[in-house]
DOMI-16933 format. One record per residue (C-alpha): z, y, x; residue in three letters. Coordinates in steps of 0.2 Angstrom, whole numbers. Example, Ala and Ser with C-alpha at 12.3 -4.5 7.8 and 13.67 -1.06 7.14 Angstrom:
REM residues 2
@Z = 39; Y = -22; X = 62; r = Ala
@Z = 36; Y = -5; X = 68; r = Ser
//
This chain:
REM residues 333
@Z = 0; Y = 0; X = 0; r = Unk
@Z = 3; Y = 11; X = 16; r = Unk
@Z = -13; Y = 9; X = 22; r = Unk
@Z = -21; Y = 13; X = 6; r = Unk
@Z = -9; Y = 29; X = 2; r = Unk
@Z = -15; Y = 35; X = 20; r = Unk
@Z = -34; Y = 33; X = 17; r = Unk
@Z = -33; Y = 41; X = -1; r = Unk
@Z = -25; Y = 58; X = 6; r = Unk
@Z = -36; Y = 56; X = 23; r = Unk
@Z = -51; Y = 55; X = 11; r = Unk
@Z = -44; Y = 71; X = -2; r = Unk
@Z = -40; Y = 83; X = 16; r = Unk
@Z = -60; Y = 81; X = 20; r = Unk
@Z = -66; Y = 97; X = 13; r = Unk
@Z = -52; Y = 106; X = 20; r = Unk
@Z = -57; Y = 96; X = 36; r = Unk
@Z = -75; Y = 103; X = 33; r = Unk
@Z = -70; Y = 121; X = 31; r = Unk
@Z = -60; Y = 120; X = 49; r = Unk
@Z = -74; Y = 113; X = 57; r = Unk
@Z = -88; Y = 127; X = 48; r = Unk
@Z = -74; Y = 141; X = 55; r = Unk
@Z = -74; Y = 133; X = 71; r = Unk
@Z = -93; Y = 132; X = 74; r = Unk
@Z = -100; Y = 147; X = 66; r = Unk
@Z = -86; Y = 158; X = 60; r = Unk
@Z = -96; Y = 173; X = 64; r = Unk
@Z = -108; Y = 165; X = 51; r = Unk
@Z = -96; Y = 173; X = 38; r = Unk
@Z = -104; Y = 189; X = 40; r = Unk
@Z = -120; Y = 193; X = 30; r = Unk
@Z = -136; Y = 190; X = 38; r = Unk
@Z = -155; Y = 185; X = 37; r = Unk
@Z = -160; Y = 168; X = 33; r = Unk
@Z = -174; Y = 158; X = 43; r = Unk
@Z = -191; Y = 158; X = 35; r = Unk
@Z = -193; Y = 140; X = 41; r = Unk
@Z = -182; Y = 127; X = 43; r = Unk
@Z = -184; Y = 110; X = 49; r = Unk
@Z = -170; Y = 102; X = 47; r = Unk
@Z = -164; Y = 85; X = 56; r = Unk
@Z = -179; Y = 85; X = 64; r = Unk
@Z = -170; Y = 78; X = 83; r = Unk
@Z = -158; Y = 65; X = 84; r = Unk
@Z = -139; Y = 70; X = 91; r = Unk
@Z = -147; Y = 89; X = 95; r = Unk
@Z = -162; Y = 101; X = 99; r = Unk
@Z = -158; Y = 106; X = 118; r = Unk
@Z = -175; Y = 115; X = 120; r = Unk
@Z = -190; Y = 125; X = 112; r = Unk
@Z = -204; Y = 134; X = 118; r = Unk
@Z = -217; Y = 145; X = 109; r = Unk
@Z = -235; Y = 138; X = 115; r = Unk
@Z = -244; Y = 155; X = 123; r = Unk
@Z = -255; Y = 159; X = 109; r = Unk
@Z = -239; Y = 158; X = 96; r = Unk
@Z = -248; Y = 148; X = 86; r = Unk
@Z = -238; Y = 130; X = 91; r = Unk
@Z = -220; Y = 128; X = 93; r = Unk
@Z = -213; Y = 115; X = 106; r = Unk
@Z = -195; Y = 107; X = 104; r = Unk
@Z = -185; Y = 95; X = 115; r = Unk
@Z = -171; Y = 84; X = 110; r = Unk
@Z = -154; Y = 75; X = 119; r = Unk
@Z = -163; Y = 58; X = 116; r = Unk
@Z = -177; Y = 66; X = 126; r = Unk
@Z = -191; Y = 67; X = 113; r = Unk
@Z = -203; Y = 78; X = 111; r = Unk
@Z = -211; Y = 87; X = 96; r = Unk
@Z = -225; Y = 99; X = 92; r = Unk
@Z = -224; Y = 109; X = 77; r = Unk
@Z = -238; Y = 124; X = 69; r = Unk
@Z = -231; Y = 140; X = 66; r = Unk
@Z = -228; Y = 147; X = 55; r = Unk
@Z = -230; Y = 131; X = 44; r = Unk
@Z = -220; Y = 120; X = 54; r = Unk
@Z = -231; Y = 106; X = 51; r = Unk
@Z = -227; Y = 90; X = 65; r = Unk
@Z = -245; Y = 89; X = 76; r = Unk
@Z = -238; Y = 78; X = 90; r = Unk
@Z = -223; Y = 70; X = 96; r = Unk
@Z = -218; Y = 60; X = 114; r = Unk
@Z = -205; Y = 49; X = 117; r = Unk
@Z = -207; Y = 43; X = 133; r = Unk
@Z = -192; Y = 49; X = 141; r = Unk
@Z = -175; Y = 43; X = 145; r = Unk
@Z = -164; Y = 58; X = 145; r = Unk
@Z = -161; Y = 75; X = 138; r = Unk
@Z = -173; Y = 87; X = 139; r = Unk
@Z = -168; Y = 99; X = 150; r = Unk
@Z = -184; Y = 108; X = 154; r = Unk
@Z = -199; Y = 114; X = 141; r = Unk
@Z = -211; Y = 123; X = 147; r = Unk
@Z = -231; Y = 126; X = 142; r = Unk
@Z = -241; Y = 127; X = 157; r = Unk
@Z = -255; Y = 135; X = 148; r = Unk
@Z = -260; Y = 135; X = 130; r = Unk
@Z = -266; Y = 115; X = 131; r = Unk
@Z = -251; Y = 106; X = 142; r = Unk
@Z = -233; Y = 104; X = 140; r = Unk
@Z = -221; Y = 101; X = 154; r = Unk
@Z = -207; Y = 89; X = 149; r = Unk
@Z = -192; Y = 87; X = 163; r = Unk
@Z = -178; Y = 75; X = 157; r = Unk
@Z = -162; Y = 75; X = 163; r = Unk
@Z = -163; Y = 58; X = 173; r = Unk
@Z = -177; Y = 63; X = 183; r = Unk
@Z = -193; Y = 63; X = 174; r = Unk
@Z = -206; Y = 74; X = 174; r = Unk
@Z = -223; Y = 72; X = 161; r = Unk
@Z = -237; Y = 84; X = 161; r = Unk
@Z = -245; Y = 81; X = 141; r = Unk
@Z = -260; Y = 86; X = 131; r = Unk
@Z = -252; Y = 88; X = 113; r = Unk
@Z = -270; Y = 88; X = 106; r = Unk
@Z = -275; Y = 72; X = 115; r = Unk
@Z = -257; Y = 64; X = 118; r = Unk
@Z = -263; Y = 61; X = 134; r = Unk
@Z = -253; Y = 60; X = 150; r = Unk
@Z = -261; Y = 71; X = 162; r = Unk
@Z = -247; Y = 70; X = 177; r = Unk
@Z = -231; Y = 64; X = 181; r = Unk
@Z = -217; Y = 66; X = 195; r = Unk
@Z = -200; Y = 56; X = 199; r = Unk
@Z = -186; Y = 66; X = 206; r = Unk
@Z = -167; Y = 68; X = 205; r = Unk
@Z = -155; Y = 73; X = 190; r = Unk
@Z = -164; Y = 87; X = 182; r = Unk
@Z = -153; Y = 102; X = 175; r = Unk
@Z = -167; Y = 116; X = 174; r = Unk
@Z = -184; Y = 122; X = 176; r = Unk
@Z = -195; Y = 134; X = 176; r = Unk
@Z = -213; Y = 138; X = 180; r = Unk
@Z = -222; Y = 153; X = 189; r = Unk
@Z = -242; Y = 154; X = 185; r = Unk
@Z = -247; Y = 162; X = 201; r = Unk
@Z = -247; Y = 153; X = 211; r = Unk
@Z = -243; Y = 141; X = 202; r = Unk
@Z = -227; Y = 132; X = 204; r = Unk
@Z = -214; Y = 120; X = 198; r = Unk
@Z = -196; Y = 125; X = 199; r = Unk
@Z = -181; Y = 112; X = 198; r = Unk
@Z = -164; Y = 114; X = 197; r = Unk
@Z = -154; Y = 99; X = 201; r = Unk
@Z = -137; Y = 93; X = 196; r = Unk
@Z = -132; Y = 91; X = 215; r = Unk
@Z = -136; Y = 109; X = 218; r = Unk
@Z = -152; Y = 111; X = 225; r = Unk
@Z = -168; Y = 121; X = 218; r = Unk
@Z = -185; Y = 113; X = 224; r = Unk
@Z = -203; Y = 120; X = 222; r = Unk
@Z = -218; Y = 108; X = 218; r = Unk
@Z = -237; Y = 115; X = 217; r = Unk
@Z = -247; Y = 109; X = 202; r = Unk
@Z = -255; Y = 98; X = 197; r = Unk
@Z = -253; Y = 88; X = 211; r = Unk
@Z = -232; Y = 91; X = 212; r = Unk
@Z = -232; Y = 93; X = 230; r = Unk
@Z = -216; Y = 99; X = 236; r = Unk
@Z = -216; Y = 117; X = 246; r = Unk
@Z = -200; Y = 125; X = 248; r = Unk
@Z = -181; Y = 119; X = 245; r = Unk
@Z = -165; Y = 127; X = 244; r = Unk
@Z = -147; Y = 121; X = 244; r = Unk
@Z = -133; Y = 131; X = 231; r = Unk
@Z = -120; Y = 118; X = 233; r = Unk
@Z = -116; Y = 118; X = 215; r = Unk
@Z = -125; Y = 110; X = 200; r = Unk
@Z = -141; Y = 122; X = 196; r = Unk
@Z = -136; Y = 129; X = 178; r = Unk
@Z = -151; Y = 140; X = 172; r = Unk
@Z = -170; Y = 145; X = 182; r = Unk
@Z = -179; Y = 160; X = 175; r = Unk
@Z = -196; Y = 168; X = 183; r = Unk
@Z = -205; Y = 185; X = 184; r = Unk
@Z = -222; Y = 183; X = 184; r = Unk
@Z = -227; Y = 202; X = 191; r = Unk
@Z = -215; Y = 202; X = 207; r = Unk
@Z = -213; Y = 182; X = 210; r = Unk
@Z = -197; Y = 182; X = 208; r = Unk
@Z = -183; Y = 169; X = 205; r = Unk
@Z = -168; Y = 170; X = 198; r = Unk
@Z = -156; Y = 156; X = 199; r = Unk
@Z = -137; Y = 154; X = 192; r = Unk
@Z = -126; Y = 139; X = 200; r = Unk
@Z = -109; Y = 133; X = 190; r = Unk
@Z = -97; Y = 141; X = 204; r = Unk
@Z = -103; Y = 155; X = 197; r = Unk
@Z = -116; Y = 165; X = 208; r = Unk
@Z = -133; Y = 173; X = 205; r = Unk
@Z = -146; Y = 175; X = 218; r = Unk
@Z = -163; Y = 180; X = 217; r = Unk
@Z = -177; Y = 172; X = 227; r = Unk
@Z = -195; Y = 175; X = 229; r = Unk
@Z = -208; Y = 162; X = 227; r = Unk
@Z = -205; Y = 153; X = 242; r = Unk
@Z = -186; Y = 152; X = 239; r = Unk
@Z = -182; Y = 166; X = 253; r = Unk
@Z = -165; Y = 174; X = 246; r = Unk
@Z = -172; Y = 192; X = 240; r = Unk
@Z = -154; Y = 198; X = 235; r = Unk
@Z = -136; Y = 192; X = 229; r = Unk
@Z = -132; Y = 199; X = 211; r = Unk
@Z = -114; Y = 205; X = 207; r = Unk
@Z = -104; Y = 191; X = 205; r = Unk
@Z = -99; Y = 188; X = 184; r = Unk
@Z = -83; Y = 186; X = 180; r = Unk
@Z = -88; Y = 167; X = 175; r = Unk
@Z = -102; Y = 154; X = 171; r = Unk
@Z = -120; Y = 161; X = 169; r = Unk
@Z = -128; Y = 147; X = 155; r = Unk
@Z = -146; Y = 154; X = 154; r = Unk
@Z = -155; Y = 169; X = 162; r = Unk
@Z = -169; Y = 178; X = 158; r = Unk
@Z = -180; Y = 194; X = 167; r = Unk
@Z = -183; Y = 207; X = 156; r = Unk
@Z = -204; Y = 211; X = 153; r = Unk
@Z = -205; Y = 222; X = 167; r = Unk
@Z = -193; Y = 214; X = 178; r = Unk
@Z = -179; Y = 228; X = 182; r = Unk
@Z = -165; Y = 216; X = 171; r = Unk
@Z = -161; Y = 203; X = 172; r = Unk
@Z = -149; Y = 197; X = 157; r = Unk
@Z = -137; Y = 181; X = 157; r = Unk
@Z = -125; Y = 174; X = 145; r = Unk
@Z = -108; Y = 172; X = 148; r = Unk
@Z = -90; Y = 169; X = 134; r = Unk
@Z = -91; Y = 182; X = 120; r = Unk
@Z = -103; Y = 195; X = 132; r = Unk
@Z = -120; Y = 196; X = 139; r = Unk
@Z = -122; Y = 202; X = 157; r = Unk
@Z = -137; Y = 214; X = 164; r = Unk
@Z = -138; Y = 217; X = 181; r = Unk
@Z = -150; Y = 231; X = 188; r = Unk
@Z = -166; Y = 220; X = 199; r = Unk
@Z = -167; Y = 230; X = 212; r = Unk
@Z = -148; Y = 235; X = 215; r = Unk
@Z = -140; Y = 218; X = 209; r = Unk
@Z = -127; Y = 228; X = 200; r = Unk
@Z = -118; Y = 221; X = 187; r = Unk
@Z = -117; Y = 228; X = 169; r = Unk
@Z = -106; Y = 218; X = 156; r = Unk
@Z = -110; Y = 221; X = 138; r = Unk
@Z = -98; Y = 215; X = 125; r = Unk
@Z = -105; Y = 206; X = 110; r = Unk
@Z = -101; Y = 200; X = 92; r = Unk
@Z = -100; Y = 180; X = 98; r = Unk
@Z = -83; Y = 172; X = 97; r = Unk
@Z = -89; Y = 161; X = 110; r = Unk
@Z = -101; Y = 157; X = 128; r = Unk
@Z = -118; Y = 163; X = 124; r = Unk
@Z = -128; Y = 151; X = 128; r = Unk
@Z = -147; Y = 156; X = 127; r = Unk
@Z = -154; Y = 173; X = 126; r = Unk
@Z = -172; Y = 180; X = 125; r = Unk
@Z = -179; Y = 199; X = 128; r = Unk
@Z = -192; Y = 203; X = 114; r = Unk
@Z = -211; Y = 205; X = 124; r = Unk
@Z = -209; Y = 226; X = 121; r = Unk
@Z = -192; Y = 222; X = 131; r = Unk
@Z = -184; Y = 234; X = 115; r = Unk
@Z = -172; Y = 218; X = 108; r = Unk
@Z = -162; Y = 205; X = 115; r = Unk
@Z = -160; Y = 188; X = 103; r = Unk
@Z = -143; Y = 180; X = 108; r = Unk
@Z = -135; Y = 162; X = 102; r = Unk
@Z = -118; Y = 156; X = 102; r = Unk
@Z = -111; Y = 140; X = 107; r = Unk
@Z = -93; Y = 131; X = 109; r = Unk
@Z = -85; Y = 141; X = 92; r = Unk
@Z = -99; Y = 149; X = 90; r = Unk
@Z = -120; Y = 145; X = 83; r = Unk
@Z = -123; Y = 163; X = 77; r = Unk
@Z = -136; Y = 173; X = 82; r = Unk
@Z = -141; Y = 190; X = 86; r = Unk
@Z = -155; Y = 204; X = 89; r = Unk
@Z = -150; Y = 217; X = 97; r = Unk
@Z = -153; Y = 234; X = 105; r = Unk
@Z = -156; Y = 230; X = 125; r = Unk
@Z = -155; Y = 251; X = 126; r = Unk
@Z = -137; Y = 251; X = 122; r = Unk
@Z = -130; Y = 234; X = 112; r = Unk
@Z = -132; Y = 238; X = 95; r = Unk
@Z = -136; Y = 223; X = 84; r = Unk
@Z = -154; Y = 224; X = 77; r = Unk
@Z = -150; Y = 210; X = 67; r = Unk
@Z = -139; Y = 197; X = 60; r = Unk
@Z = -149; Y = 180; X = 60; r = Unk
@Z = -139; Y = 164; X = 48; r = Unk
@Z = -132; Y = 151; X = 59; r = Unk
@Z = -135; Y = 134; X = 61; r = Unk
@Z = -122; Y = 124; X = 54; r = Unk
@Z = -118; Y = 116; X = 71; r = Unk
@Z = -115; Y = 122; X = 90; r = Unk
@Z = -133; Y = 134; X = 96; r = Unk
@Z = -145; Y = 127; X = 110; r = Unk
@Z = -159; Y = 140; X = 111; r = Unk
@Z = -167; Y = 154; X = 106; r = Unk
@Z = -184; Y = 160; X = 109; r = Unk
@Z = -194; Y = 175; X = 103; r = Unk
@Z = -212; Y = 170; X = 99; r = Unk
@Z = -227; Y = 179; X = 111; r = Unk
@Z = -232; Y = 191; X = 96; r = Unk
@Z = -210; Y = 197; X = 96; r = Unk
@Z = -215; Y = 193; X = 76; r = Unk
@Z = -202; Y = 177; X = 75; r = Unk
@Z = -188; Y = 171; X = 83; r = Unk
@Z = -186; Y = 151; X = 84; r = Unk
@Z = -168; Y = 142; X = 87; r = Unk
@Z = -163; Y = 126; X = 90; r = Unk
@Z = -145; Y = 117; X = 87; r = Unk
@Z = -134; Y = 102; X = 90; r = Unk
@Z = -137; Y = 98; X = 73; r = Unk
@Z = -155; Y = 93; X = 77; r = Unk
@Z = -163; Y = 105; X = 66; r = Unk
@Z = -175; Y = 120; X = 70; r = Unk
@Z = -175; Y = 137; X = 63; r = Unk
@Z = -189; Y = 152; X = 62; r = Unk
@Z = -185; Y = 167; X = 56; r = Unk
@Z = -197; Y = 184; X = 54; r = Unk
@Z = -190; Y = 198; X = 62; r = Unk
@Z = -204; Y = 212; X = 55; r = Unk
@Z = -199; Y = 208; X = 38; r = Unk
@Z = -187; Y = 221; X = 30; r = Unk
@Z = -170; Y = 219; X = 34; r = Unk
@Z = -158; Y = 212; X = 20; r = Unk
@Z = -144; Y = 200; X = 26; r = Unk
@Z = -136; Y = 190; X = 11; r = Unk
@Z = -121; Y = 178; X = 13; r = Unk
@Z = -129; Y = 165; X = 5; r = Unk
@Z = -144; Y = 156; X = 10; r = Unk
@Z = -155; Y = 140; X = 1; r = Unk
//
């Protein structure tokens, strides 16, 4: 009878369980905002670690923890073409040019596909994987590693050029195309800019904690990163470190500039899925975009700067319109 007794009142304290865990994941999902235009909802197994916008705008790539691969039209969100070939996380997603998509997995594996075709065009076996990125001119493969190091590769043949040793897991890789610049952000906490070849440029002022992803602004003076409840800008060419305070309730865990370099989309994670657009001028926010109803991955602004995409450790997929008038609800279908 004991045993039954508990189960009854275990069963009768799940909505209250529910409630704590929605206020835990998304509280700052209380506050009115805009809902997404698209969803697509359960669409990877255990979470959706990655997406990127194809280069014409028109296709939408996500990456999930199981290390599959989808391909979606925008703004439709119709499935063209999937991969499952890998055997880990996706940890890198990247389109080389508008026809082939760069998956790098977490255990090591990196596959070069066709979406139109499915074909495999090339692959490479390396390391642990914990980012990527990928310059266009000259063109060239940046790893991040889980032990630490960062390694260049030319394509298509994945010749290795250059390598350099942070001495602590590799968190986040961005690039600026114009100067050929590198900046790289390690878990002990620096963030150091490199040129193509991996020759230090500059050390940035140090944060006062862990930088999860970077990205340059369009012209390539900022360079912003994500960090618990703030987003931090340093100056490009002084390294200096400004910190802004944000609306998250927890780490900040993607973030995107706009292609005018105007808005900043920013996610929350750990507490906290919600997800802003704000002013990169001096912090306002833009917008309030609805959260996800679990933990954020990514976010991405579309080529156009017309949608921004988000992804979740629910597995789902959001795309909301940011050139639509403005009018945040509280309740979303």
């Amino acid at each position: 009878m004991r045993s039954a007794f508990s189960f009854s009142r275990m069963t009768m304290c799940l909505p209250q369980v529910s409630l704590l865990i929605s206020l835990l994941c998304g509280c700052s999902g209380l506050a009115p905002s805009q809902g997404p235009q698209l969803r697509l909802e359960e669409v990877h197994p255990f979470g959706a670690t990655r997406i990127a916008f194809s280069p014409s705008g028109t296709r939408l790539a996500s990456g999930g923890l199981m290390g599959e691969v989808q391909v979606w039209s925008v703004p439709s969100g119709e499935r063209l073409a999937g991969l499952s070939a890998h055997d880990g996380a996706i940890r890198g997603l990247l389109w080389l040019d508008n026809q082939h998509l760069l998956n790098a997995s977490s255990r090591g594996q990196i596959l070069v596909w066709d979406p139109s075709s499915q074909a495999i065009t090339a692959s490479l076996r390396t390391d642990r994987i914990s980012a990527a990125a990928f310059l266009p001119s000259p063109a060239r493969l940046y790893i991040g590693y889980s032990a630490g190091r960062v390694r260049s590769f030319g394509y298509p043949g994945f010749e290795q050029h250059s390598e350099v040793d942070l001495a602590s897991t590799v968190l986040s890789i961005a690039v600026q195309p114009t100067r050929q610049w590198l900046a790289v952000s390690s878990a002990e906490g620096s963030v150091q800019l490199f040129d193509s070849r991996l020759r230090l440029v500059r050390k940035l002022q140090t944060p006062p904690g862990k930088v999860r992803e970077l990205r340059f602004s369009p012209d390539g003076e900022q360079l912003a990163g994500g960090g618990w409840f703030s987003i931090y800008l340093w100056s490009t060419e002084t390294g200096e470190l400004h910190i802004r305070e944000t609306e998250h309730i927890g780490a900040v865990v993607s973030l995107d500039y706009s292609p005018d370099g105007e808005h900043l989309a920013s996610m929350g994670r750990y507490t906290d899925s919600s997800l802003r657009v704000t002013d990169v001028a001096n912090g306002s926010v833009r917008r309030r975009l609805s959260p996800h109803p679990l933990c954020g991955w990514n976010v991405r602004f579309s080529p156009d700067g017309r949608m921004v995409g988000s992804s979740s450790e629910d597995g789902s997929i959001h795309l909301y319109d940011v050139t639509i008038p403005y009018q945040p609800s509280r309740y979303h279908q």
